[in-house]
C-alpha positions as CSV (number, residue, x, y, z in Angstrom):
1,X,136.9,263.8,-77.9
2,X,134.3,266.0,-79.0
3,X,132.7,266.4,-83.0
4,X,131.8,269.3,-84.0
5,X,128.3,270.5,-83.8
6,X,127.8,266.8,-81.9
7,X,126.0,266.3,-78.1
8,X,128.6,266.5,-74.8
9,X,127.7,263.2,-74.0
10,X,127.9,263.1,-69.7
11,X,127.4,260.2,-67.1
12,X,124.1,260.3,-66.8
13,X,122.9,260.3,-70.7
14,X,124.9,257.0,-70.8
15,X,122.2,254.1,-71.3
16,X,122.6,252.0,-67.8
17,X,124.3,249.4,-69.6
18,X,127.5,251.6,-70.0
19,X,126.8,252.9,-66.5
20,X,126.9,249.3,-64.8
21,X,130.1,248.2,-66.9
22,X,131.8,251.7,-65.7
23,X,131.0,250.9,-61.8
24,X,131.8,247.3,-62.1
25,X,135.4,248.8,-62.8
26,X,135.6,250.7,-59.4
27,X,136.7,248.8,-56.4
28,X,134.3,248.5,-52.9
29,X,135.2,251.5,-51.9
30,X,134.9,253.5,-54.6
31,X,131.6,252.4,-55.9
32,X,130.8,253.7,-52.2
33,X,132.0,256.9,-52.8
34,X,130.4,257.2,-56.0
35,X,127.0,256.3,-54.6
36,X,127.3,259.3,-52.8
37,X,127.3,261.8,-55.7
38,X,123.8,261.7,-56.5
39,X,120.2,260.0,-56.4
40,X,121.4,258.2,-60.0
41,X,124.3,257.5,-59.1
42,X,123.0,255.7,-56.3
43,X,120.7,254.0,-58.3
44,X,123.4,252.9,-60.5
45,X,125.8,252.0,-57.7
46,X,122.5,249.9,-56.1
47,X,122.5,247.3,-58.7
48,X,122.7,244.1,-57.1
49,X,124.7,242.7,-59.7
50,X,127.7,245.4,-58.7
51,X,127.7,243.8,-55.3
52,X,128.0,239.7,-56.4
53,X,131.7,239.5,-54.7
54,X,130.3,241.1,-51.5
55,X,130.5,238.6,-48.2
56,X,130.8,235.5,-50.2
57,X,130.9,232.2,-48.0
58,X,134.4,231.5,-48.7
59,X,137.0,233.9,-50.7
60,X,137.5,233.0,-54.3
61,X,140.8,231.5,-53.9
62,X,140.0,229.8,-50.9
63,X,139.2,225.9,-51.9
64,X,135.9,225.3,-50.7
65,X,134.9,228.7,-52.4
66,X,131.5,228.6,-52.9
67,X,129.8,230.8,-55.9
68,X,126.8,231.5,-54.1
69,X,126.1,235.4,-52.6
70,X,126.5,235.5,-49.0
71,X,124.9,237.9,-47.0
72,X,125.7,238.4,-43.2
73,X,125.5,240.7,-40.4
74,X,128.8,240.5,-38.8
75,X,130.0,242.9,-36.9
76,X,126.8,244.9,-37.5
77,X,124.4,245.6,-34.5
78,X,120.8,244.4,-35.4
79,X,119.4,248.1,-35.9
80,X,122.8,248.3,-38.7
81,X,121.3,245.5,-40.6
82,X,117.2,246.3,-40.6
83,X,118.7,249.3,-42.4
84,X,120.9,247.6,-44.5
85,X,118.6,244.8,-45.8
86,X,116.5,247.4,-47.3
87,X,119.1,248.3,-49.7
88,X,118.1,247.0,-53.2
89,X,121.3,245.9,-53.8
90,X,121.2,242.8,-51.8
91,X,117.9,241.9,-53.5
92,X,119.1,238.5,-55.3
93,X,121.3,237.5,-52.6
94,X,120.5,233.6,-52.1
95,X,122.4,232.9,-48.6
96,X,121.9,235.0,-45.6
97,X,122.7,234.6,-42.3
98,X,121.2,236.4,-39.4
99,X,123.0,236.1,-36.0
100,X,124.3,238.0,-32.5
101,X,127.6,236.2,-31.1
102,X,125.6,236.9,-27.3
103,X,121.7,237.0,-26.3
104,X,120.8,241.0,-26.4
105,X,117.5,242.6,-25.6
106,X,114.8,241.8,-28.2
107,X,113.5,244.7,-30.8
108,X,110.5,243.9,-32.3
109,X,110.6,247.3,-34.7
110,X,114.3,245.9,-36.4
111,X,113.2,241.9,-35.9
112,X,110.1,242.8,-38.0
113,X,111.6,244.8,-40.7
114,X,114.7,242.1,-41.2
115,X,112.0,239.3,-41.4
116,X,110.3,241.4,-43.6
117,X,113.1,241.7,-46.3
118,X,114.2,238.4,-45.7
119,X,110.8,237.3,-47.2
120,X,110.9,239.0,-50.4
121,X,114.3,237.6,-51.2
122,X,114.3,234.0,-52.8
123,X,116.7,232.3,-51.0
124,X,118.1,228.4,-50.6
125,X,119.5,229.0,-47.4
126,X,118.6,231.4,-44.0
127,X,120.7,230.7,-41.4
128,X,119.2,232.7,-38.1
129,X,121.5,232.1,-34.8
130,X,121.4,233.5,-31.0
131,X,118.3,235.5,-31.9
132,X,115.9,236.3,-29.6
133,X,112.5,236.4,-31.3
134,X,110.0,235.8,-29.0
135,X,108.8,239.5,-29.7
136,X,108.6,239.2,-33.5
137,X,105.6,238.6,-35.5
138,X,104.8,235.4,-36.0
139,X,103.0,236.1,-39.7
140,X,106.2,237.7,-41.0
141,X,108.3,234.9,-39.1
142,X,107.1,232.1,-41.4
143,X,106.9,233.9,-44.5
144,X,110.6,234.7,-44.2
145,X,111.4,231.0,-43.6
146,X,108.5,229.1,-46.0
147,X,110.2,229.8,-49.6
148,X,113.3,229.0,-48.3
149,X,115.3,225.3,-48.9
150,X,117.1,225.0,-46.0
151,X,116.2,226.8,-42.6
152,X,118.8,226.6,-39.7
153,X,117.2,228.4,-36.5
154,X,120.1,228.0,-34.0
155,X,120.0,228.5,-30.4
156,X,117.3,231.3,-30.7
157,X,114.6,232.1,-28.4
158,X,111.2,231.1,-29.6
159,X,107.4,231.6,-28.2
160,X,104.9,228.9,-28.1
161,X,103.0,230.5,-30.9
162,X,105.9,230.7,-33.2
163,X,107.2,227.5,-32.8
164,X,103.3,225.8,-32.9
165,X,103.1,227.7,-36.0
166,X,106.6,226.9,-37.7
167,X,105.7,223.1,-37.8
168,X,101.8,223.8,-38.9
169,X,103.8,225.4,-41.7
170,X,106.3,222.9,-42.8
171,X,103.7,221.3,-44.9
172,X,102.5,224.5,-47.4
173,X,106.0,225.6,-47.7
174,X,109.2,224.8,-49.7
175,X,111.6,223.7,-46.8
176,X,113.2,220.5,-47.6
177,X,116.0,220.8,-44.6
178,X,115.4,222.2,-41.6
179,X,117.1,222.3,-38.3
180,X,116.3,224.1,-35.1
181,X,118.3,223.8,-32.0
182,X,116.5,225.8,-29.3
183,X,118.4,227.6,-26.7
184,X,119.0,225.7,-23.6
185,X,117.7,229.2,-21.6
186,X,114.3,229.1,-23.7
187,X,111.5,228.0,-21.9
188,X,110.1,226.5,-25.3
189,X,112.0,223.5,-25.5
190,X,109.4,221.8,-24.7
191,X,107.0,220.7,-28.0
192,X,105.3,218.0,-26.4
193,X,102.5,220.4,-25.8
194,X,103.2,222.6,-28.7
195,X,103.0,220.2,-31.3
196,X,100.5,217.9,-32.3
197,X,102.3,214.3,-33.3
198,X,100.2,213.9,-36.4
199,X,101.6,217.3,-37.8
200,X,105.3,216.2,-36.5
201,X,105.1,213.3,-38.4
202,X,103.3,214.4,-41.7
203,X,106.0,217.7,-41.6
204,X,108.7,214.9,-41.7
205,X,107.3,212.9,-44.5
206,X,108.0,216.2,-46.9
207,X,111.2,216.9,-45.3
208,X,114.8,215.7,-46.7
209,X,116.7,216.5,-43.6
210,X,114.9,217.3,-39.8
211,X,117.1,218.4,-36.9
212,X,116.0,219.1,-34.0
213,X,117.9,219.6,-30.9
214,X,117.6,220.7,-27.4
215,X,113.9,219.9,-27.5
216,X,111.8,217.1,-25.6
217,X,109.2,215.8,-27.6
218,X,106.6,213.3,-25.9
219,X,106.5,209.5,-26.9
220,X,103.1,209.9,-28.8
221,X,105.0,212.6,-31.0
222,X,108.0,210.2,-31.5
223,X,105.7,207.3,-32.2
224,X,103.5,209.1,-34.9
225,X,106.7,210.1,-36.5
226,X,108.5,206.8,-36.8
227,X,105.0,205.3,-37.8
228,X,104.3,207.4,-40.3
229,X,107.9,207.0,-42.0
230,X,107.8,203.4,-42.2
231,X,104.1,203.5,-43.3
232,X,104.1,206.4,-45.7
233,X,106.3,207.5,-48.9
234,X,109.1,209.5,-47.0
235,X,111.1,212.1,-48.7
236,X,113.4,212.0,-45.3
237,X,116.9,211.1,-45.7
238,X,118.4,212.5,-42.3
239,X,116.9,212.7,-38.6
240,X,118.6,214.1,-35.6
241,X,116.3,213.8,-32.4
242,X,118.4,215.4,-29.7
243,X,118.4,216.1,-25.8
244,X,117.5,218.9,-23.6
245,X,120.9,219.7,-21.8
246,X,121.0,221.8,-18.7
247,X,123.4,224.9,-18.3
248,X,125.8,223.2,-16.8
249,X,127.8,221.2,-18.6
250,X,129.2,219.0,-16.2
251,X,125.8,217.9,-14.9
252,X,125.0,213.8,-13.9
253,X,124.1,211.1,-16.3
254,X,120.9,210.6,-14.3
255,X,120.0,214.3,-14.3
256,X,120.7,213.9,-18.2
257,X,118.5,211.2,-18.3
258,X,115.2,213.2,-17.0
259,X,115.5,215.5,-19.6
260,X,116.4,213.2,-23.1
261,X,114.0,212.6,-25.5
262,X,114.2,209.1,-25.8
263,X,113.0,206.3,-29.0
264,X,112.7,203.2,-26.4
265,X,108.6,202.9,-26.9
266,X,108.8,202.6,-30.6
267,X,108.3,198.8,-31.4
268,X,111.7,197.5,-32.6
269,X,111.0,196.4,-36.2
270,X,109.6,200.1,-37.1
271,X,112.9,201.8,-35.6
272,X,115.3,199.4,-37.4
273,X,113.4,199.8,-40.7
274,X,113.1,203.5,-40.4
275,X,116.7,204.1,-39.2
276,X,118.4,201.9,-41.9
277,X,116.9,203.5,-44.5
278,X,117.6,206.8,-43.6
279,X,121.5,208.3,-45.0
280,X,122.0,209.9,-41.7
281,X,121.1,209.6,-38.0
282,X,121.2,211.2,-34.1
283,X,119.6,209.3,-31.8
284,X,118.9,210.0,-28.2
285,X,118.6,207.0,-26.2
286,X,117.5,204.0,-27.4
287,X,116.8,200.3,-25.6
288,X,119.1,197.8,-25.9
289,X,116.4,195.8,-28.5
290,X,116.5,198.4,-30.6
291,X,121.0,198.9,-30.6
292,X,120.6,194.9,-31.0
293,X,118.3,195.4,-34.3
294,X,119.7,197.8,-35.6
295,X,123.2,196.4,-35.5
296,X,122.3,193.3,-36.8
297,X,120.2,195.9,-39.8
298,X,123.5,197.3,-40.5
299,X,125.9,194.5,-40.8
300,X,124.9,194.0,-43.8
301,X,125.7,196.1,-47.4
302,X,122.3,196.4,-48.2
303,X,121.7,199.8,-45.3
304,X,121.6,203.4,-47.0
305,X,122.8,204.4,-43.6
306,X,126.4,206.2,-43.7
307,X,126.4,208.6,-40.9
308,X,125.2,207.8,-37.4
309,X,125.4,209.1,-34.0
310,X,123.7,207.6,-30.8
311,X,123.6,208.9,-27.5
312,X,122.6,208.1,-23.6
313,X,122.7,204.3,-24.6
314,X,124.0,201.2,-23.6
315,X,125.6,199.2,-26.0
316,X,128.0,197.0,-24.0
317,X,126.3,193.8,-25.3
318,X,127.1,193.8,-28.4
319,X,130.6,191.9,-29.5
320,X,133.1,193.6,-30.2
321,X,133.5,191.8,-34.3
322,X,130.3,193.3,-34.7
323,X,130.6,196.3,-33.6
324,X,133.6,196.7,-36.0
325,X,132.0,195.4,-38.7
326,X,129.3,197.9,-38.5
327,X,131.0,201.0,-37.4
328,X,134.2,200.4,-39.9
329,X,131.5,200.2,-42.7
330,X,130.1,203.6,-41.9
331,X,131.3,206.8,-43.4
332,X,130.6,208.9,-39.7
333,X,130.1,207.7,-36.2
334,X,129.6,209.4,-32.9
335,X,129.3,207.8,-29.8
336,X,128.0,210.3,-26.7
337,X,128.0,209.5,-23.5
338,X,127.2,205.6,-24.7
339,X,128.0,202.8,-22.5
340,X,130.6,200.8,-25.4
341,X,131.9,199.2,-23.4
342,X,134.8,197.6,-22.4
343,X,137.8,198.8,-24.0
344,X,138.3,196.0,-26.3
345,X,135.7,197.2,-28.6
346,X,137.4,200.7,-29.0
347,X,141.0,198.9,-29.3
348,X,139.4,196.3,-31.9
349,X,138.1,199.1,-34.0
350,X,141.2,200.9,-34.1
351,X,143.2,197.7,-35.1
352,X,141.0,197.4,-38.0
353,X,140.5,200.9,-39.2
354,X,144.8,201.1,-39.2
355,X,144.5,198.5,-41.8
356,X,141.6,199.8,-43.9
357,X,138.2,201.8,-42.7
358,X,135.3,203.8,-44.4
359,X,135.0,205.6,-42.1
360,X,136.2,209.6,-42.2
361,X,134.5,211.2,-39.4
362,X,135.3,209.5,-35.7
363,X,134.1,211.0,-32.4
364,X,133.7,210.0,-28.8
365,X,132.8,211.7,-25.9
366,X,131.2,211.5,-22.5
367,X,130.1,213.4,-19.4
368,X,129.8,210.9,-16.8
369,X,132.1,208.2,-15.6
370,X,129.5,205.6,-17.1
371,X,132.0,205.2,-19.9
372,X,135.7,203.2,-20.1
373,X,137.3,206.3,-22.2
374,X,140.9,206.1,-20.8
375,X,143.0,207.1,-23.8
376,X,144.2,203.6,-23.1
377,X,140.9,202.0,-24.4
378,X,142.1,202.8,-27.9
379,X,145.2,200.4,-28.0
380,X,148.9,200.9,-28.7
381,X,149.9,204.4,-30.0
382,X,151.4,203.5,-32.8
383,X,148.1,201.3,-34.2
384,X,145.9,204.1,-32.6
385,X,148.0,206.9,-34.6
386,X,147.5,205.3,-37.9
387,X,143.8,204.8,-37.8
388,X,143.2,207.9,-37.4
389,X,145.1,209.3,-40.1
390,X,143.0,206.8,-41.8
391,X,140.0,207.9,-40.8
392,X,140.8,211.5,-41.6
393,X,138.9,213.5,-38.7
394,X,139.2,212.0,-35.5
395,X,137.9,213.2,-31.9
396,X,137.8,211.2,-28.6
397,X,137.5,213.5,-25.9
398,X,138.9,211.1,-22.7
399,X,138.8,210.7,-19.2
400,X,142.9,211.9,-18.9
401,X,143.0,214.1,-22.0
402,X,141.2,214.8,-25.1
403,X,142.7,213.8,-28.4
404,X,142.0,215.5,-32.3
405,X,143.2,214.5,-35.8
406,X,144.5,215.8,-38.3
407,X,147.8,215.5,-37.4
408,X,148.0,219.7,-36.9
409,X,145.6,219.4,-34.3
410,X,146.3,216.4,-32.5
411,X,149.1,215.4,-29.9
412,X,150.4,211.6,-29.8
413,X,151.5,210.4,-25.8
């Protein structure tokens, strides 16, 4: 509709309010389209606030949907995504996650411009996985992870610098969960020379939540740390302190053993007051002092502790009532390749969590024959079925067969 001796009004004398409302009307693929017309148009169609819906963590009707932007490269080769993280209209996303579903040849021109982007954005969470980037620069590196809340690096390939260099960071920098679980092929896993304790240990102290797995870290490093927690005001709430493991899967207890990173020379008291007052916890091995402790800690209902998972230890001496009591009082347990045992403990704790349990998260597993983990360890079927629709999430992986709850996933003898 036209008025005489008025202005055609076109697209582009529209003020960009007008403009945004008008693209927000076109679906994906025509706002593509249309950013194709011209340079405005393309500005237009760049707006990061056209693009909110894109790659969310879960769709909006699904129910954990989660409102935050979600940024990934799936399906996208590495070179596909350098040029697509330079597009402005990703520039507010808060979640990004960075990953190859199988090792591929580093490219330090890509790795450097993606860790580039990723630095101006202001995320909470970066989530890097089966990334080789040993060749990256180890500058850009930590400014793309040292504004950023929570920092998963999983299974990628690190060099000494880089990893030296992450944990020299961790103090200057706004990460308040981070988790790294190097690649068992890396020939970093070792931090014991990498890592000075004192910096380990003062890293932790501003940390709400450290993970680190597939690394071996020396007793002086494990010392300072559990020191300086039960010394120092702690911000830490959960610890995960994890083996090496070798490529194969099926390899000896013993073998295991030579490569575990292991809490026995921390004196007793400091692990039990440390642990207890932690939320969560994975242990590697520990000495039978310390299970002893730390049971007797957390039969009680004064422990903050409400997740725990302990590995490579030997915990056959502690009765079976107590072990119950502790374990039915916990919200998680996971017990890995952990001497429990004679089967009574196992069948006693399914007895009791049929009739009532905290717990909601239940696994078992082991990869020697060190363990009693006959299916038959965990009582009658009927009283094993009910705890563990009771507990809610259930995994025992056994020496006959391998069991998993919910009810869709499991199988009953």
């Amino acid at each position: 509709l036209m008025v005489k001796g008025a202005r055609m009004v076109t697209f582009e004398n529209l003020p960009l309010e007008l403009k945004t409302i008008i693209f927000l009307k076109l679906d994906d693929k025509d706002r593509k389209k249309a950013a194709l017309v011209s340079r405005a148009w393309r500005d237009v169609a760049d707006q990061a606030i056209l693009w909110k819906r894109w790659q969310l963590e879960k769709l909006p009707n699904h129910p954990d949907h989660h409102p935050m932007k979600y940024l990934n490269n799936w399906g996208r080769s590495t070179k596909e995504f350098s040029e697509m993280i330079l597009c402005k209209r990703f520039s507010d996303t808060q979640n990004l996650k960075w990953g190859e579903h199988s090792r591929k040849a580093p490219n330090k021109e890509h790795h450097n411009i993606i860790l580039k982007e990723i630095a101006k954005l202001n995320l909470v969470k970066l989530d890097i996985s089966n990334i080789e980037l040993t060749l990256a620069d180890t500058d850009l590196l930590i400014k793309a992870i040292r504004n950023t809340k929570t920092v998963i690096l999983e299974c990628c390939w690190f060099n000494s610098e880089q990893l030296t260099a992450i944990f020299g960071a961790l103090g200057k920098s706004s990460i308040e969960n981070l988790e790294i679980e190097g690649s068992i092929y890396s020939n970093g896993n070792d931090l014991s020379a990498l890592v000075k304790p004192k910096i380990l240990a003062e890293a932790a102290l501003n940390l709400k939540s450290l993970k680190l797995s597939h690394f071996l870290l020396s007793q002086e490093q494990v010392l300072q740390l559990f020191v300086e927690q039960e010394r120092s005001l702690t911000k830490l709430e959960e610890l995960e302190l994890s083996s090496i493991e070798e490529e194969d899967p099926f390899f000896s207890l013993k073998e295991v053993l030579n490569h575990t990173t292991n809490l026995m020379k921390v004196p007793t008291d400091t692990f039990t007051q440390v642990i207890s007052n932690l939320k969560a916890a994975s242990l590697p091995r520990i000495s039978k002092e310390q299970v002893t402790s730390l049971f007797n800690a957390l039969d009680n209902d004064d422990s903050k502790l409400r997740e725990l998972e302990i590995q490579d230890s030997d915990l056959s001496h502690i009765s079976s009532g107590q072990f119950v009591r502790v374990v039915n009082n916990l919200e998680k347990i996971g017990l890995g390749n952990t001497r429990v045992m004679s089967g009574k403990h196992l069948t006693a704790l399914m007895k009791a969590a049929s009739v009532s349990t905290k717990l909601k998260d239940f696994s078992f597993w082991s990869i020697d024959d060190y363990t009693d983990k006959s299916i038959r360890a965990l009582g009658p079927k009927k009283i094993f079925k009910k705890a563990a629709e009771n507990i809610g999430t259930f995994d025992f992986s056994g020496s006959d067969e391998d069991y998993k709850y919910p009810i869709s996933l499991f199988s009953f003898f």
